[in-house]
N, C-alpha and C positions, 0 to 999 in steps of 0.2 A: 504494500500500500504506500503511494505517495505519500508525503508530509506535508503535502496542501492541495489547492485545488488547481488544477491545471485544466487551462480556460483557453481553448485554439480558437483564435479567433478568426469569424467569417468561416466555418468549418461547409465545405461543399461549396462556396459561394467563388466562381472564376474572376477574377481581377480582368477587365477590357484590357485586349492583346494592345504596347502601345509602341509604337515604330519607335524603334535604335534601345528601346528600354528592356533590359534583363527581368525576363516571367517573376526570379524571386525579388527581384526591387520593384514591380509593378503589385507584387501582392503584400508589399511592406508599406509601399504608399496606400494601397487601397484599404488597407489597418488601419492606417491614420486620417482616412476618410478623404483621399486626395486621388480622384480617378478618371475626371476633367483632364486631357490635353496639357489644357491651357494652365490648370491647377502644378499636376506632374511640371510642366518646363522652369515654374516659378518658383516650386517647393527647392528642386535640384540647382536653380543658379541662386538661390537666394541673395536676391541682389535690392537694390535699393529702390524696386519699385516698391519693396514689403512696406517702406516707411510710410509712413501717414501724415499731412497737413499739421505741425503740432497746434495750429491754431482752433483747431476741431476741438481740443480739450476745453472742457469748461475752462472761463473767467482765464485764459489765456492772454488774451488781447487787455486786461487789468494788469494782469501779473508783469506784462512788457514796458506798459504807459508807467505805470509805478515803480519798477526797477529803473528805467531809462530816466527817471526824471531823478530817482538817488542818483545814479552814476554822473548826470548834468551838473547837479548840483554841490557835486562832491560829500555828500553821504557816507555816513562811516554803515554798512552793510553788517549784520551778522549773518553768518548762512549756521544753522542751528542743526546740526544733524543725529547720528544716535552712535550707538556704541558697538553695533555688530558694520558686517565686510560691506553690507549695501550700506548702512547710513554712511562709516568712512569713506567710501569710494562716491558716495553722492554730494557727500562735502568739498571732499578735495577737487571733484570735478566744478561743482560751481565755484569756491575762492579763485581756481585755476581760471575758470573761464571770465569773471566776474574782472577780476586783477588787469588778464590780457584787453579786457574793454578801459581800463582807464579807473576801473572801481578802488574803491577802499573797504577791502573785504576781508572778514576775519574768522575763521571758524570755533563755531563752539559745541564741543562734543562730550554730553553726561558725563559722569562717574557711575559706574553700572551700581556699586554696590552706595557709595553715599548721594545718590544722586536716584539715582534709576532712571525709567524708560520718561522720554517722553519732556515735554515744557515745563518747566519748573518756574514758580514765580520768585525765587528766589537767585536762578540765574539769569533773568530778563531785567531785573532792578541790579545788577552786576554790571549786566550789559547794559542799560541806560546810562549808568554811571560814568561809562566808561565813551557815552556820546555817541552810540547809538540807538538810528533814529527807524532802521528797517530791520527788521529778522524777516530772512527766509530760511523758511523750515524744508530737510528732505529726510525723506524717508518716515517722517512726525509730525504728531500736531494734530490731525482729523480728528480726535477726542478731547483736544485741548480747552475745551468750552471757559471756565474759569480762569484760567491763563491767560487766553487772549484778550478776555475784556481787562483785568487788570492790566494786561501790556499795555492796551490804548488807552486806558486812563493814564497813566505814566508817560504817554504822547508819543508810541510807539505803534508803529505801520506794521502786520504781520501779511504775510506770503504764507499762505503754507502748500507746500508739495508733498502728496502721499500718494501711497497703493494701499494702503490699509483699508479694511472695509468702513464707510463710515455707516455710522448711528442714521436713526430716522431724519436727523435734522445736524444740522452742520456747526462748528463753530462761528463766532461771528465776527470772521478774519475778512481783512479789504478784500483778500483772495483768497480762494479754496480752491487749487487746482489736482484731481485727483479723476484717472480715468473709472474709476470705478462709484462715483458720483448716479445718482437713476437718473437726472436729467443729462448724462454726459453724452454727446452721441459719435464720441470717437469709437474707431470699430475696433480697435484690441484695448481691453481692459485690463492685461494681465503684467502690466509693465510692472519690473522690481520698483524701488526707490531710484535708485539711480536713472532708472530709464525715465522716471519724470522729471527727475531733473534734469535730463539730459533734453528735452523736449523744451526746456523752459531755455535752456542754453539755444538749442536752436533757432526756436521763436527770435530771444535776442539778435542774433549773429543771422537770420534771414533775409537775402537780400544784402548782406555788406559785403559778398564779395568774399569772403572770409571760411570760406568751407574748408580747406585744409584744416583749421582751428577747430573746429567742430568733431569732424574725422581722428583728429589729434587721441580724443578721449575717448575712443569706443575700447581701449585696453582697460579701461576702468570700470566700462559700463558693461563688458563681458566678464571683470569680475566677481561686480558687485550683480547682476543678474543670474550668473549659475551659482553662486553661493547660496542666495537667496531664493536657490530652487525656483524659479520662477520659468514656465513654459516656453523653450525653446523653440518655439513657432512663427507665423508672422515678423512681425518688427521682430523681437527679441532674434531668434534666428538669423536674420541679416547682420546685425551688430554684435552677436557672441563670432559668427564666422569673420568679420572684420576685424574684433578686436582680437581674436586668436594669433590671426594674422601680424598686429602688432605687437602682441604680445613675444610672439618666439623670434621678433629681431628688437627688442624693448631698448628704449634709450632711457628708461626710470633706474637714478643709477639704482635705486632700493631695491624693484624687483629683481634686476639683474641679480644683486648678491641675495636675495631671499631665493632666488633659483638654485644660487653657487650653494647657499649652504641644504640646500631640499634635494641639491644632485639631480636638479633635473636639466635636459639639457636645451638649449634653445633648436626650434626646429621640431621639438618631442612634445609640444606642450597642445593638449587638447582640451575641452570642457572637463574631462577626469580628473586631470590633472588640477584643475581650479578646483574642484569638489573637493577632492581627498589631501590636496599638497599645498598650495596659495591658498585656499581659502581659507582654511581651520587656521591656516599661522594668521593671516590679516586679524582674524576673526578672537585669536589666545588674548591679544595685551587689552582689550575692553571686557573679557570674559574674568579676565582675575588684576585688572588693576586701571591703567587709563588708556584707552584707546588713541592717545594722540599718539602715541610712537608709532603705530600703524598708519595712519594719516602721516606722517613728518616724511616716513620711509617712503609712500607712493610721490611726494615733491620734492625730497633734499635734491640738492645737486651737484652737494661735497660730498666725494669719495669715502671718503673717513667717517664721516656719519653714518652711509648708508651703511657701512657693514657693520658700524657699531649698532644701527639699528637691527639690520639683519641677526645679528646676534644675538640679541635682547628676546626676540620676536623667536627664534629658534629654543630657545632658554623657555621661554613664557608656554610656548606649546609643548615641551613634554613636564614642564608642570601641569598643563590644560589634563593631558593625558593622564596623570597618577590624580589628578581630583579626581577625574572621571572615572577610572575605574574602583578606587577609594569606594567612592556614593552610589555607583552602579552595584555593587555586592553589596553594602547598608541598605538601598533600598528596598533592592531586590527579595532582602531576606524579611524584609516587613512585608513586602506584598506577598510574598510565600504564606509566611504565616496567616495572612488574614484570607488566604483563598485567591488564586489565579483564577478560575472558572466567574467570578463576579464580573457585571458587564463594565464595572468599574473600576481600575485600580487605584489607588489614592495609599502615599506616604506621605508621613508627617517627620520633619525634625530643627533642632533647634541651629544647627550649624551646620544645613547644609549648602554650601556654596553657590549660591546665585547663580555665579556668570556658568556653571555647566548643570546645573539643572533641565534647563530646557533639553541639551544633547541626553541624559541620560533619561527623560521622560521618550523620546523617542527612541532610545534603545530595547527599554523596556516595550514600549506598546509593540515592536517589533518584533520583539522575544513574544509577547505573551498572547500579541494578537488583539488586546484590546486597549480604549482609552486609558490613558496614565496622566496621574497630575500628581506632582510633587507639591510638597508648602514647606516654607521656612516661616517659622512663626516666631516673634518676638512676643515682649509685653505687651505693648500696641497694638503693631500691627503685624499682618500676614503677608509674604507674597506669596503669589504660586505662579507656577508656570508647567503646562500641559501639550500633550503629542496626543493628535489620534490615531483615526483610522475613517477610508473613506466612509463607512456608516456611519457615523457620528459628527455630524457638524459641531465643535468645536465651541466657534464663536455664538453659534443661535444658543446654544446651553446655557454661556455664560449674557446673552443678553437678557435673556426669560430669569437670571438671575442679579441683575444690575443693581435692584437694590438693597444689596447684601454689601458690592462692590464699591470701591471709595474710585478704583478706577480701571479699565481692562480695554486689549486690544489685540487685535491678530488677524489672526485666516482660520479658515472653518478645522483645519488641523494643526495647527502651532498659534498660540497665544498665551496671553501673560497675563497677573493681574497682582489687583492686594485690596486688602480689605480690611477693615477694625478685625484685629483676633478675637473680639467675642460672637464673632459674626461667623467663625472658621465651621463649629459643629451644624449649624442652619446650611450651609452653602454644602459643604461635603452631602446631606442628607436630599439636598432638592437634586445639586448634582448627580445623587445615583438614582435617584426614583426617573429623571431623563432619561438615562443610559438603560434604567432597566424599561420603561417603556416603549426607545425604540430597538433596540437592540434581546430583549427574552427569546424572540425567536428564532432569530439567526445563529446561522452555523456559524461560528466565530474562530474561522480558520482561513491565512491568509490565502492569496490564487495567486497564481505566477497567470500573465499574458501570455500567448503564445501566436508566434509570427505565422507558424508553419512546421508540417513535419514534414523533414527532411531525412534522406541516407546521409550519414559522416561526409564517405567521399564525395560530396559535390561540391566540398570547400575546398579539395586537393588540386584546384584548378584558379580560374580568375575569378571567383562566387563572389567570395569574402573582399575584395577590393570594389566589387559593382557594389555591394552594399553599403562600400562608406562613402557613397554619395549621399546618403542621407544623416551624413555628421552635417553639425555638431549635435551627439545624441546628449538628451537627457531628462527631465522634468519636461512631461507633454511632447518627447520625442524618442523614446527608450531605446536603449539598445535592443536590435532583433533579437528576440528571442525561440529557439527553437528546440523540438523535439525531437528525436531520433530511437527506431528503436531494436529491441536485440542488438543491445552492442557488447561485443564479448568484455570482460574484464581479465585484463595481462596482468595486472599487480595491480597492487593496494597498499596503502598506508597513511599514518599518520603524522601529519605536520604541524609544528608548534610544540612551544616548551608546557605546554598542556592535552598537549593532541586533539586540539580546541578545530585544525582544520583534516580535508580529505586531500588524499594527492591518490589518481587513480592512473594507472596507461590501458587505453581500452581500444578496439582492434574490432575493426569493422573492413571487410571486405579487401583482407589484406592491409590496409593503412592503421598504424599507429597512430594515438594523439595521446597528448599527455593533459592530463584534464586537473584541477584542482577545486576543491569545495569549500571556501570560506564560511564558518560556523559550521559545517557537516560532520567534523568530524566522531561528535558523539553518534552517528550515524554509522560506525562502521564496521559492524555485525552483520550491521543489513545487506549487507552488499553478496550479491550473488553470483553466478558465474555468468549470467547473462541478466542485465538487466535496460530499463530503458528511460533512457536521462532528459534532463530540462537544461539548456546551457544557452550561452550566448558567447562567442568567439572571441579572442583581445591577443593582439603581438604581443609576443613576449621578449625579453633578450636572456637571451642566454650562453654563458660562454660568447661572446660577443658574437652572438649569431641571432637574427630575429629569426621567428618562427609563430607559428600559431599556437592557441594553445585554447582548450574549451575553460569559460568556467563555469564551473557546474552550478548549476541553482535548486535542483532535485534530482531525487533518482527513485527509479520503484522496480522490484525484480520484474523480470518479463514473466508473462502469464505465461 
């Protein structure tokens, strides 16, 4: 028996034959719902017809009239952004671009843990003080309702730029520009933080002539959108492959040497590589201290900085790592106790680390299959921060709950909040009578996608390169996934100083392939002499030689 459900998608249904296009890339678009001609040519060159008018966004044409008239005026600008990889990269993009118009622009980016998410009216009367007269918000702010109005009483202009979802009714900022607004009628709504702001840069910079400049920062804006999980399709799509592009010949002296110390090499650098290896480091110095070092590293342009930074940022993330696995086994051992089968997990404790909370709630919901919400509770007050699953919207949970909350914000699967702690026992309690209302009768086990089932050998040719026409994969563009079955197994074993993964060589129609199972490994009993796998393909090096290599996602004996 598999260990999830395995879901072939469009099963019997033929993908339209489409000239010069490979049957398995035509039945990969036609997954993604791309089956159109005209759809297929546009998906595959993803070029820059993808972009959209940014003036289609809400209250755009305010947000330009208002900025343009600080920067005329010589305006001291604050751009206000947050403390993960999209708010830095959304910051540094607008100081960056802000500066190169003539601006006087300064960024201000929380304290995760003495500060937290979001406007604080306490760093806005800092910033007044300090003679400023505009905040532009990215990546924050759409819940900032109480902040704003006391910023304008204080005689202070607020911008705000967001992706977050907002509330029924809006803060009452001069501007609220935000694609996911109900009166917005821009056609992709799915932009990270940075992509608004980056929308708000072009708005500026349209028409001046000035496109190189614009272009300059899609290395930011491809980092700050696959960090921030954000659907690689449309827009996003055009500008992750562009910024990739600038990415693997970077003149940031910081990334350079955040490469040099991650060993990754220019020219090797794909969307994976931001997920697993740039992102998490941008992401370490706001998760356990202050996020400008992250910010300073994407602008220095002193040598000796950048690798002091780089170093710092290298240092910060495998502390990132030992918090995280620290709290991931503490928590993990309360949600044991109180029952995995509940449709809600929920740990509480006194000291548990903020800035990877949210990573280790989505570990867990991962591990267990259902929603996870951490709380660190003080005397006061509470935060928590919660991961779902797509059956469980997330943020409707915690809105049908708001007035518990002092304040919360997110996406229907990752958000955050806090609340008075006498408030904690009430929220936990409504919280799971949700969870158990929508979720009692679901099988609550995850599914793996499935592209296609294939024989091994049809990758031992040109297969596997026709498929990465549809990079950059990732969030809303997955890597293919597929099935193969009766595949003999040559050896087995286990990898890791726990035997936590699988490493399998398995031998299909004459051709070896060397396959490995990341988390499988307690799986490997299971393993038969022929069984029939779930994988998706990745070069590997080895011995300084690429090769292919499966990794496995499941496996189930052959019947």
């Amino acid at each position: 028996m598999s260990h999830t459900h395995w879901k072939l998608l469009a099963p019997g249904e033929q993908p339209p034959t489409i000239a010069g296009v490979h049957p398995l890339v035509a039945q990969l678009l036609y997954n993604r719902g791309i089956s159109e001609p005209s759809q297929v040519e546009l998906f595959l060159s993803a070029d820059k017809r993808l972009e959209a008018d940014p003036f289609l966004l809400p209250d755009m044409h305010q947000a330009v009239s208002r900025t343009y008239q600080a920067l005329l005026s010589g305006e001291k600008i604050a751009v206000y952004g947050d403390f993960d990889a999209d708010g830095i990269t959304a910051t540094a993009l607008m100081v960056q671009g802000l500066s190169a118009l003539g601006g006087r622009a300064m960024p201000y980016i929380p304290h995760r843990l003495y500060e937290g998410y979001g406007l604080k009216v306490a760093a806005l009367e800092k910033l007044r003080k300090q003679g400023v007269s505009l905040v532009i918000t990215v990546d924050t702010g759409i819940t900032a309702f109480t902040e704003v109005e006391k910023a304008q009483r204080m005689g202070m202009d607020i911008i705000i730029t967001d992706h977050h979802l907002p509330l029924s009714f809006l803060p009452p900022a001069k501007v609220v520009v935000n694609p996911k607004r109900s009166d917005s009628v821009y056609p992709f709504a799915e932009l990270a933080g940075v992509g608004v702001a980056f929308k708000l840069l072009q708005a500026l910079l349209k028409g001046s002539g000035r496109e190189e400049l614009i272009n300059r920062a899609l290395d930011l804006v491809a980092l700050g959108t696959v960090t921030d999980m954000s659907p690689l399709v449309g827009e996003n799509r055009y500008w992750v492959k562009c910024g990739l592009e600038l990415l693997n010949s970077t003149q940031r002296l910081g990334l350079q040497e955040m490469m040099r110390y991650a060993r990754l090499k220019p020219g090797n650098i794909d969307a994976e590589s931001i997920s697993w290896i740039l992102g998490p480091r941008l992401n370490a110095a706001g998760r356990l201290d202050n996020a400008t070092t992250s910010y300073q590293l994407l602008l220095t342009q002193n040598p000796q900085e950048a690798s002091s930074l780089a170093s710092e940022l290298e240092e910060k993330n495998a502390e990132r790592q030992r918090l995280t696995s620290e709290l991931l086994n503490r928590a993990r051992e309360k949600i044991i106790a109180a029952g995995v089968d509940l449709p809600l997990l929920m740990a509480v404790g006194e000291d548990y680390p903020p800035g990877v909370m949210g990573l280790v709630a989505g570990r867990l919901a991962e591990e267990f299959y259902r929603p996870v919400i951490l709380f660190r509770t003080g005397h006061e007050v509470c935060r928590g921060s919660g991961r779902s699953i797509p059956e469980f919207d997330l943020m409707a949970a915690l809105k049908n709950c708001r007035d518990l909350l002092s304040k919360f914000g997110g996406h229907t699967r990752a958000a955050g909040f806090s609340l008075p702690t006498e408030n904690l026992p009430h929220l936990q309690q409504r919280l799971f009578n949700l969870a158990q209302d929508q979720l009692a009768d679901l099988d609550l086990r995850p599914h793996i996608d499935i592209d296609a089932e294939v024989p091994l050998p049809i990758f031992a040719g040109e297969t596997f390169e026709k498929t990465q026409q549809l990079a950059p994969f990732g969030c809303g563009n997955p890597l293919p996934t597929f099935v193969s079955r009766r595949v003999a197994v040559v050896d087995q074993h286990q990898i890791g100083s726990q035997g936590e993964h699988l490493g399998l060589k398995l031998r299909q129609e004459g051709i070896v392939w060397d396959a490995i199972g990341f988390r499988l490994g307690n799986f490997f009993q299971e393993i038969t002499p022929y069984v029939d796998i779930v994988y998706n393909l990745e070069k590997h090096q080895w011995n300084g030689e690429e090769r292919l290599r499966l990794n496995l996602l499941d496996f189930a004996p052959t019947d």
